[in-house]
Every structure is written in C-alpha cells, then in structure tokens.
N, C-alpha and C positions, 0 to 999 in steps of 0.2 A: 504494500500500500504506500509505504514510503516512497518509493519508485513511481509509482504511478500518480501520485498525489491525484484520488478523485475528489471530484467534485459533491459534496452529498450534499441535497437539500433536505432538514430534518423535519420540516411541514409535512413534504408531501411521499417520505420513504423513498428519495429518488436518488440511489448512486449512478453519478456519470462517468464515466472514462473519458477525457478528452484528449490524450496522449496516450500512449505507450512505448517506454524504452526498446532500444535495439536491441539489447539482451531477451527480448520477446520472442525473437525469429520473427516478426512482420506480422504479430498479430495485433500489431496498434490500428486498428477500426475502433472508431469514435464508437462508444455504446453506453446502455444504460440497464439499471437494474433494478424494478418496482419491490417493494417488499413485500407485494402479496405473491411475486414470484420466486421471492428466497422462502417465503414459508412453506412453499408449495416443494420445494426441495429437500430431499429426506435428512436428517439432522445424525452425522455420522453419532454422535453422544446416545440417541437414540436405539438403533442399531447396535450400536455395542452392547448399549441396556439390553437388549432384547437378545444376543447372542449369548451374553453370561447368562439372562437365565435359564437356558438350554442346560448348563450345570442341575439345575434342582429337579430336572425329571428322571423321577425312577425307573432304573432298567438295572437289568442282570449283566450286560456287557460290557465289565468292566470300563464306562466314560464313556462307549460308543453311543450316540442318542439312534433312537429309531426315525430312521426318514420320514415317517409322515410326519411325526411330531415337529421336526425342522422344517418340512416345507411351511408347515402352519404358520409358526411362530415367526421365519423369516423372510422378508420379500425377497422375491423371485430371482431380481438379479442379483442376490448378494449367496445363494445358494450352493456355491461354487468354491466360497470361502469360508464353510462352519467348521472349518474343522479346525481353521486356525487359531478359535476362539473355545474349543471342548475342553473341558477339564482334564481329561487324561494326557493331551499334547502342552500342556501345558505343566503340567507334572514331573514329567524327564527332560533329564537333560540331553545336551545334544550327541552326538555321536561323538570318541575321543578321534583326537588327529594328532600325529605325531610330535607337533608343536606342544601339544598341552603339556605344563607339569605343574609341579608343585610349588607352591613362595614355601619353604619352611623358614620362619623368624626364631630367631635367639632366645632362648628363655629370660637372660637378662635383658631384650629390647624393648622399650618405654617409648610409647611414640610422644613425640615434641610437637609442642603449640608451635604455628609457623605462622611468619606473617601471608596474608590473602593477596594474590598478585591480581592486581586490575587487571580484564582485559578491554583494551579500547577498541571502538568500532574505528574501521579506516573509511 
C-alpha cells in the first residue's frame, strides 16, 4: 500500500488505485475497489476458522477427517488444500535430511541479556 499510495475515500468505501509501480510487471490500470465488493470476498481468517474446526470431528482415522464432512464445512475451491490444515499433519515433524543435527549447549551456559539491534527500512 505504501507503494501504491491509494486513494481511499472513507464516505463512500471507495479504494482507488491511480498509479502502480514498475515493480508491478505492468499491472498499473487505474482501478477501484467498493466495499460491498471486499465483503463479498471470502475472509482468508474465516476459512482458517473453518478449517481448524475440521480438528473436532470425530472419526476412528487417526486425524484423517471423512470427505463428506470436508466438503460440507469447506468451500469448494479451497478443497484441494485440507489437508494442510488437519491435525494429524500438523503433528509431525518433517522428514530428517542430512543437514539436521543437534545444538547441544554446555551445562554451565547462561544465556546473556543483549542489546536489540534496530533494523531500519531502506
């Protein structure tokens, strides 16, 4: 938003776009945006809500939820992504890779207050 600095009028719920930077790839067309059309767009917060509660239905499959219940509970096109939201994938960890080890720390090591290094926007 920074970047694009719109235009919002807050009378009539009306974001403008009247630029768009070159870091866009050429999609700077002048537009606009009603808020009865942002309500109208599904609320990813929502959606998540509605995915974690797929967690609290009971079934015998160990996390697996039964696909009707998923269709029900999720719209249609997010259908394709429940799984990355079930409780049993969310449970394990990921595969190891040769990279992984271990930090072992010292028994005598005491972690130190440090000062907080700014970081600055450029």
């Amino acid at each position: 938003l920074f970047k694009h600095n719109p235009e919002i009028n807050w009378q009539t719920g009306i974001v403008t776009l009247l630029c768009c930077p070159q870091e866009c790839d050429g999609l700077g067309k002048p537009g606009h945006v009603r808020q009865t059309e942002l309500d109208k767009r599904i609320n990813v917060g929502h959606v998540y809500a509605k995915l974690r509660s797929l967690d609290n239905i009971d079934d015998d499959n160990d996390g697996v939820k039964p696909e009707e219940e998923i269709k029900r509970l999720v719209p249609p096109e997010y259908h394709d992504f429940w799984k990355v939201f079930s409780k049993h994938k969310s449970e394990r960890f990921p595969e190891a890779k040769p990279w992984d080890h271990a930090i072992d720390l010292k028994d005598t090591f005491k972690p130190r207050k440090g000062h907080i290094c700014q970081i600055q926007e450029m």
